[in-house]
N, C-alpha and C positions, 0 to 999 in steps of 0.2 A: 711442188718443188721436189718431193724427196723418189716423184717415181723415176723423172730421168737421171739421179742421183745414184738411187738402189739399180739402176740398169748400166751407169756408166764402170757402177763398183762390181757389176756382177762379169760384162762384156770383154772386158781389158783384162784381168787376170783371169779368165775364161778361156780367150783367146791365147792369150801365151801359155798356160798349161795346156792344150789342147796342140799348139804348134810344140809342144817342147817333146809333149809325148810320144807326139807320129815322129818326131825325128828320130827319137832315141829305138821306139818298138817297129816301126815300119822293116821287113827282112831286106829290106833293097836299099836302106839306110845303116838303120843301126847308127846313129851318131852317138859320138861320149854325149856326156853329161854337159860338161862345160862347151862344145860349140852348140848344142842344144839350147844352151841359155842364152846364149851371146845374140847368135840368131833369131829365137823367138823373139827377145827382146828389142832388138830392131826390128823385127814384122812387126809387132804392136806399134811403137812408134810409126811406124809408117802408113798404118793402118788409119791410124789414130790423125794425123797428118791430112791424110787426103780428106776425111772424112769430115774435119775442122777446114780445110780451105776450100772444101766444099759445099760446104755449111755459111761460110763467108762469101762465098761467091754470089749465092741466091739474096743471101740476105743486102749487101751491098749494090747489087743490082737492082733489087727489088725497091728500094727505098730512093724516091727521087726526090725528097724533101732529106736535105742530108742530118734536118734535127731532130726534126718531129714524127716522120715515117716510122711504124715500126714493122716486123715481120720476127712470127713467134717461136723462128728456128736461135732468134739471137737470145732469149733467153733460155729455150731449151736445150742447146747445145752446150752453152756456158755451165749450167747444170752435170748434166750429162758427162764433161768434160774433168771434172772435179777431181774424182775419183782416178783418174787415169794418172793424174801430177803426184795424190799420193802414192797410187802402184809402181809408178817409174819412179819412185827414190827407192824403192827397196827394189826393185828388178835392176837399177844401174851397181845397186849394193850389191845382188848375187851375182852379176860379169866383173865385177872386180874383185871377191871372192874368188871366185873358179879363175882367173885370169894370174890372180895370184899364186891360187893351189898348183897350174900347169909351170910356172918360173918355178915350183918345187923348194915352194916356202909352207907347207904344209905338212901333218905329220908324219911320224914316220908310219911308210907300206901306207899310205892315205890313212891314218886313223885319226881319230879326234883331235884339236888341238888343244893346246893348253889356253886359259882363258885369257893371258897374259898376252897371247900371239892373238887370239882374236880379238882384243880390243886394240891391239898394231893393227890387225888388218883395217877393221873401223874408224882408227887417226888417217892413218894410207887412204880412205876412201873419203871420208871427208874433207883431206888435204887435196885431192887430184882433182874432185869432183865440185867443191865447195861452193863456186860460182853458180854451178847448176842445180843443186840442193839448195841454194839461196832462191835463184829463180824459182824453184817450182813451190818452196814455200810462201812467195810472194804472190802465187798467182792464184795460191790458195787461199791464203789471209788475206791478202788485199786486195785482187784484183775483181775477184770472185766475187765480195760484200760491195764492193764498191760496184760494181756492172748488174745485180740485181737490185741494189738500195738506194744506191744515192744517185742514179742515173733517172730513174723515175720513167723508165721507159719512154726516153729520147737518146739522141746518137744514137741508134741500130747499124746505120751507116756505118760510122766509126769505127764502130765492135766489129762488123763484119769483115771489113777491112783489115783490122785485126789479125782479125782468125784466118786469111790470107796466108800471112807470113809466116804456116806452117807449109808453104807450099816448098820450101827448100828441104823439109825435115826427110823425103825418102831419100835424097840424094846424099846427104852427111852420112845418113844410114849405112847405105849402099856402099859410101866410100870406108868406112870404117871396117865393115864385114871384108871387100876389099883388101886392105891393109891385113886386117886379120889373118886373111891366110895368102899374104906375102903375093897377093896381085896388085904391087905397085906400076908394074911396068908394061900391062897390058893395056889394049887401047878400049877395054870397056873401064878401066880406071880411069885414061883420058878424059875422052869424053862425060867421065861421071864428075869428074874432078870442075872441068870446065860448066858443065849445068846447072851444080852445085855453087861456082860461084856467082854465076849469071843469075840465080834466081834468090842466092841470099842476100847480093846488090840491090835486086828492082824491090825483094817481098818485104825486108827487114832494116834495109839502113836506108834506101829510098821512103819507101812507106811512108816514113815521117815526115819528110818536106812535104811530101803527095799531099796526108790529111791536113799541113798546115795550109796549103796551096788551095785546096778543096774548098775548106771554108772560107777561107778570103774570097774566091769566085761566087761561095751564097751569099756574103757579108758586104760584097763591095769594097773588100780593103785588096791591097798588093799584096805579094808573101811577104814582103818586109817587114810589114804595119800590122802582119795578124798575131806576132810574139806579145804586143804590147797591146792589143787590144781585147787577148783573152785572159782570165786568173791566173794568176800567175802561179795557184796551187799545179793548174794545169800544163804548166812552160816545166815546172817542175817533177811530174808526172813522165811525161814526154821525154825527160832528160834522162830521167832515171831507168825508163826503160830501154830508151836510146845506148845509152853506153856500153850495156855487154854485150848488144848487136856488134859494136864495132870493136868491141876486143875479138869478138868470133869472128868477124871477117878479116882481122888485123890475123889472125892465125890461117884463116881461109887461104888467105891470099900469100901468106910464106909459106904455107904446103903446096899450093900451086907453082910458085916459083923455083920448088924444088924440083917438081911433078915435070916440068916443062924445062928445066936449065939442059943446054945441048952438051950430047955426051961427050963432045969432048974438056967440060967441064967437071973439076975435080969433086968426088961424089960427097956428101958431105960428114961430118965427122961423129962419132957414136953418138955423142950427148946429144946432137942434132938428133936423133932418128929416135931415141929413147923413144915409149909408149908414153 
């Protein structure tokens, strides 16, 4: 267990020091610091993404008995994966840092702050980001012990499936870096805007009828009759991870509406646009 562990901890902050430094030392770059971070930071994510609904793909195809099948990328990847959930709470901590330092709430001539202002900065990050620092600790604590221990090496399916629903993660990515540097209004935001939502509908708030739909087709039951015919720890599980799929796409889908309202419609108002 702890070698794909020690390689997921070694790979992801590897990978973002190594994207952070060619941006900043490369002569044909030279980026600051802070889009240096911002950007590596979404390469990993993205990196990290294809390489989970990749990893999901084999394993969910491979597995035609959708309880008992297993295939040994679903526990090694879950592993492997671990270390990436801790890295990206302090990598989303240092673009909100630097994101903060550029609005020029930092000290004065950039020098140090006072510690008074760095632990603002740390309520500021844990207020913006809360739901996602909630997420990633869950998947750490709980998702993670429960998919090697008490799964017992059945649902592979499942999990694999799962690990699908990072197939949206390079397009949120993309749109954000995007945003970043004020390409709202071009037509590779478009279309990134539109794929983005196309595929966090099928990977993350679909997903879920799918798996229930899924086993009802092994089980013989309807979708209707599969809520009540499995534990109900399980209805409960599914709910709980279900929900801030649909606060993200309940946001998804009001930055698209903004993304798409015709220009002869009046643009919308600051607090609207806030980061």
């Amino acid at each position: 267990m702890l070698t794909p562990m020690v390689a997921g901890g070694v790979v992801f902050p590897g990978l973002f020091l190594l994207s952070k430094n060619t941006l900043q030392r490369l002569p044909q770059l030279r980026w600051e610091e802070a889009d240096a971070v911002i950007v590596s930071a979404r390469l990993v994510s993205s990196v990290q993404a294809i390489m989970a609904s990749t990893a999901g793909y084999i394993v969910s195809t491979s597995c035609k008995h959708i309880i008992d099948d297993q295939h040994w990328l679903s526990s090694a990847y879950t592993q492997f994966a671990v270390p990436y959930f801790i890295y990206d709470i302090y990598a989303m901590f240092l673009c909100h840092w630097h994101k903060h330092q550029v609005k020029g709430h930092g000290g004065d001539d950039g020098g140090p702050r006072a510690p008074g202002s760095t632990w603002a900065v740390v309520r500021g990050y844990l207020h913006k980001e809360f739901l996602m620092v909630l997420h990633h600790a869950v998947m750490v604590l709980v998702c993670f012990p429960i998919s090697v221990v008490w799964r017992q090496g059945k649902g592979d399916f499942f999990l694999g499936c799962m690990l699908m629903a990072e197939v949206s993660t390079p397009f949120v990515c993309l749109g954000k870096i995007l945003i970043q540097y004020k390409q709202q209004h071009t037509l590779l935001h478009k279309v990134n805007g539109a794929l983005m939502l196309l595929s966090f509908l099928c990977c993350r708030v679909l997903l879920f009828p799918y798996l229930y739909w899924a086993y009802g087709r092994h089980a013989g039951l309807p979708l209707l009759a599969v809520p009540l015919a499995i534990p109900a720890h399980v209805n409960l599980g599914a709910a709980l991870l279900l929900a801030p799929q649909l606060y993200w796409f309940f946001l998804i889908c009001r930055g698209a509406c903004r993304l798409f309202r015709p220009r002869g419609s009046p643009p919308p108002s600051p607090c609207q646009t806030q980061d």
